[in-house]
N, C-alpha and C positions, 0 to 999 in steps of 0.2 A: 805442672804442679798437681798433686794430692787434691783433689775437688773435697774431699771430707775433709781433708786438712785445713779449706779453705772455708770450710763451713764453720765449723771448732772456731779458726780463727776470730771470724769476721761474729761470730757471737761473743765470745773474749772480750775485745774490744769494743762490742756494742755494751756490754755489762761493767766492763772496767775491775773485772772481777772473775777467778777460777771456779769460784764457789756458783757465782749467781749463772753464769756461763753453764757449768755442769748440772744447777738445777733448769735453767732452759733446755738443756739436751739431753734429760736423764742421764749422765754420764757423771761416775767419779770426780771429784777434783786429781784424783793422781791419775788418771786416764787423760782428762783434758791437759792436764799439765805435759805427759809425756808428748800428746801430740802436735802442743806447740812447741816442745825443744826439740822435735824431731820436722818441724818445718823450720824451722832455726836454721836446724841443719844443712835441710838442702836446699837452703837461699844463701846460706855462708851469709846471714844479718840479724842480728838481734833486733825482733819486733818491739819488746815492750822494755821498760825501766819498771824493776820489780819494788814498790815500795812498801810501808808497814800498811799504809792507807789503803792499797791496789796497785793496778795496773795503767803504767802510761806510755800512752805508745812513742816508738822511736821515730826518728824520723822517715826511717826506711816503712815501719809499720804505720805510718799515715799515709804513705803512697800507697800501700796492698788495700789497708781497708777503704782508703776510697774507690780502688778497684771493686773489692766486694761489694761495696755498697750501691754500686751505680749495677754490677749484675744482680744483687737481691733485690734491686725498683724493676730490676728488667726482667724477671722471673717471677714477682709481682703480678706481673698488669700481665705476661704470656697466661698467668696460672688464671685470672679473673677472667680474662677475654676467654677462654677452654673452656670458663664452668658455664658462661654464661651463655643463653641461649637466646632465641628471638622470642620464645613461649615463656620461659623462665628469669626472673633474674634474683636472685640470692647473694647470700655473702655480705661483707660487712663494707659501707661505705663511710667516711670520717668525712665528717664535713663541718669547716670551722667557721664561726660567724662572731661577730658583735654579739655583747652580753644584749645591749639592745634591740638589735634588728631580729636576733636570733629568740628571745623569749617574747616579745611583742608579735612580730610577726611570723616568722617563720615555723615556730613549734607550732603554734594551733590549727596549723595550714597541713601538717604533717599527715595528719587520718585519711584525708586523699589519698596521700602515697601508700600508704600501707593497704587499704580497701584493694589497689590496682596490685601491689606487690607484696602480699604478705609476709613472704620469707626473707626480706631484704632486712637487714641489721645496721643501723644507720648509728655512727659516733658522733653523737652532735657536740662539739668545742666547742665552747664560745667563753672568749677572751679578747681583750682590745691586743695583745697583742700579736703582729701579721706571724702566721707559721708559714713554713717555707714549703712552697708546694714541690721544685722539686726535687727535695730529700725527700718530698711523702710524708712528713708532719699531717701530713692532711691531704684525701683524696682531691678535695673542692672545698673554693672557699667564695664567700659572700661579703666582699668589703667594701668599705665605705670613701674611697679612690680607687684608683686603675693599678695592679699592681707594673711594680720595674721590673719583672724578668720579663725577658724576650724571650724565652722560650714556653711562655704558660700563652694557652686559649682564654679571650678575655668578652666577655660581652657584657654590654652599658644596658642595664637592667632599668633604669629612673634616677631619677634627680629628687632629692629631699630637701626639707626646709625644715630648722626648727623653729616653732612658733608656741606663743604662750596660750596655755588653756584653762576650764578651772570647771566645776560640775556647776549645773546650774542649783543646785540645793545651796552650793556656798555662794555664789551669787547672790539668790534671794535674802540670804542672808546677812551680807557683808555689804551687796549692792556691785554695781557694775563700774571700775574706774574710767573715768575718759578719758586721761592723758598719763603719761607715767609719773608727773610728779605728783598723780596720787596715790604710786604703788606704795608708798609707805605708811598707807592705811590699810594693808593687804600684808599675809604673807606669803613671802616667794619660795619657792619649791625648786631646787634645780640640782646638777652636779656644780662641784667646786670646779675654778674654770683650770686649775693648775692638775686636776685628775685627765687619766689620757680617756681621750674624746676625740670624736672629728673638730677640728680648728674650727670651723663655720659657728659651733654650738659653743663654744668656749669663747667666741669675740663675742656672742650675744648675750652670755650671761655677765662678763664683764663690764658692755657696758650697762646692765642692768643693778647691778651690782655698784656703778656710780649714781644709781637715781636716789639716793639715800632712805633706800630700804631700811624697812624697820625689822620685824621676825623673818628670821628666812627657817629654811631644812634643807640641806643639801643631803646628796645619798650619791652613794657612787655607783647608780647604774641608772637607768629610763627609766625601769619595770618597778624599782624602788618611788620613782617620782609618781607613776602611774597610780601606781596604788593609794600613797599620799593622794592623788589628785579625786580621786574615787572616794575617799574616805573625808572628803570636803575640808582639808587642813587647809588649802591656800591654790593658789594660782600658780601654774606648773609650767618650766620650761620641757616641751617634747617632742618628739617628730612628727610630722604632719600627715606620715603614714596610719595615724592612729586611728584616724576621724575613722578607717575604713569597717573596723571592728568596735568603735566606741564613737559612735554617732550622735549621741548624746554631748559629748561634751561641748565647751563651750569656748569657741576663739574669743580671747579679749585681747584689744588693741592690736585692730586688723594690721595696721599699718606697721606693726614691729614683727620681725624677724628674720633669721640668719640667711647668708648667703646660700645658693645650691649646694647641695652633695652629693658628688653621683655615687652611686650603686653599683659596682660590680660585682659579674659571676667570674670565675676562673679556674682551669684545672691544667693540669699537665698536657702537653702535645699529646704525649706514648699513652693517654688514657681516652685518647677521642672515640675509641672504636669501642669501649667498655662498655656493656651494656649500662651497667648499674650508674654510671657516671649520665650515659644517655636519656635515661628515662627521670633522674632527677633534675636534670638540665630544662629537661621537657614541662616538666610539674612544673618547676619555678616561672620558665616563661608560662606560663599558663594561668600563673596565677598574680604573674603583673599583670597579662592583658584584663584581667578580671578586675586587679586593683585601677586601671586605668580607666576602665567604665565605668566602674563608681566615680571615681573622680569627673569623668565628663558629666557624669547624669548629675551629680550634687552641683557642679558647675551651671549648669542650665536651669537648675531651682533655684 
């Protein structure tokens, strides 16, 4: 086969479109157009169903672009592993996280990485929902289980807890409850339990949610509760990772909260040798061993 033809192609299909196709490849729409009826040709298969909407592929043309597709991941990581050096590492890394774990913890932790690497271009996603590492949605990702492909590198980062917190300014004010059937002299701050979340953090707001709470605010992400919880509106459902940057705050009702969550890292097999994948791998453990000292030392006061 035609390798530019195959190129043409496999952009066609990823655009679903002639137009959007040919402004990715500086190239006419009657340029692109000709060079897919002339791979048409010499496959004897019509790739695509032309319709008023776009382009959809045939079934012959879902077997090529998944070929192209698995060469363009693999032409990918040859092109990253070439640029990257042991002295240098650049280029742009996507790494997708939890709207939570990702603006609470992980972004302010970021300035390390960049002091050590400055030319490196990092795509930070964060979304609850899992992207597929390997299509390449995302170089690396940071989730809140183990993911299911057998083909991703996985490592068990810590175990989390959600537990309830509140600033001590609303305390002195409101006062401290002792049990939960006094939460309904308190407002509670949390996500709604039917918004997607780790399961652990959604059984515990549920059952807090039968203590016959009086004002709540829900918010559909941590960083929204966080803030509430800062701004002394009420007593906050959160992660326990918090304490490590917001020491101040204030655990109430030691005895309640959510099951473990583990934490994992994860990236593709054919990205092991990357540099850019290796030195963010590095940062992160580096900065749970950090997160774990705090924890022991607070432990021991």
């Amino acid at each position: 086969m035609d390798w530019d033809k195959l190129r043409i192609f496999h952009a066609v299909a990823d655009a679903g479109s002639l137009t959007h196709a040919g402004d990715t490849l500086h190239l006419s729409q009657s340029a692109v157009s000709r060079q897919i009826r002339a791979l048409e040709e010499s496959l004897g298969a019509t790739l695509f169903h032309r319709h008023a909407r776009g382009l959809i592929l045939t079934e012959q043309g879902e077997l090529l672009f998944e070929a192209t597709s698995s060469m363009a991941r693999k032409l990918d990581s040859a092109s990253a592993r070439i640029r990257d050096s042991e002295e240098n590492v650049f280029g742009e890394l996507k790494v997708t996280a939890t709207v939570g774990f990702g603006t609470l913890w992980l972004a302010p932790r970021l300035v390390k990485l960049y002091e050590k690497f400055p030319d490196l271009r990092i795509d930070l996603m964060l979304e609850e929902r899992v992207l597929d590492l390997p299509m390449r949605e995302a170089d690396v990702a940071i989730r809140m289980k183990e993911p299911s492909q057998s083909d991703l590198i996985r490592r068990r980062l810590l175990n989390i807890r959600m537990r309830l917190y509140a600033s001590p300014e609303y305390l002195a004010a409101r006062g401290v409850p002792a049990t939960l059937a006094e939460l309904g002299k308190h407002r509670l701050i949390c996500q709604k339990p039917d918004l997607p979340q780790v399961a652990a953090g959604a059984r515990l707001v549920q059952e807090l949610m039968s203590q016959n709470v009086g004002s709540t605010l829900t918010v559909n992400n941590y960083f929204g509760v966080l803030q509430a919880v800062l701004a002394n509106l009420g007593i906050g459902v959160l992660p326990d990772y918090l304490t490590a940057d917001h020491p101040n705050l204030v655990r109430v009702f030691p005895d309640v909260e959510s099951g473990e969550v583990p934490v994992f890292l994860a990236y593709p097999e054919e990205l092991r040798q990357t540099r850019r994948v290796a030195v963010f791998r590095d940062f992160v453990l580096e900065e749970i061993q950090a997160y774990r000292r705090f924890q022991s030392d607070a432990g021991a006061a």
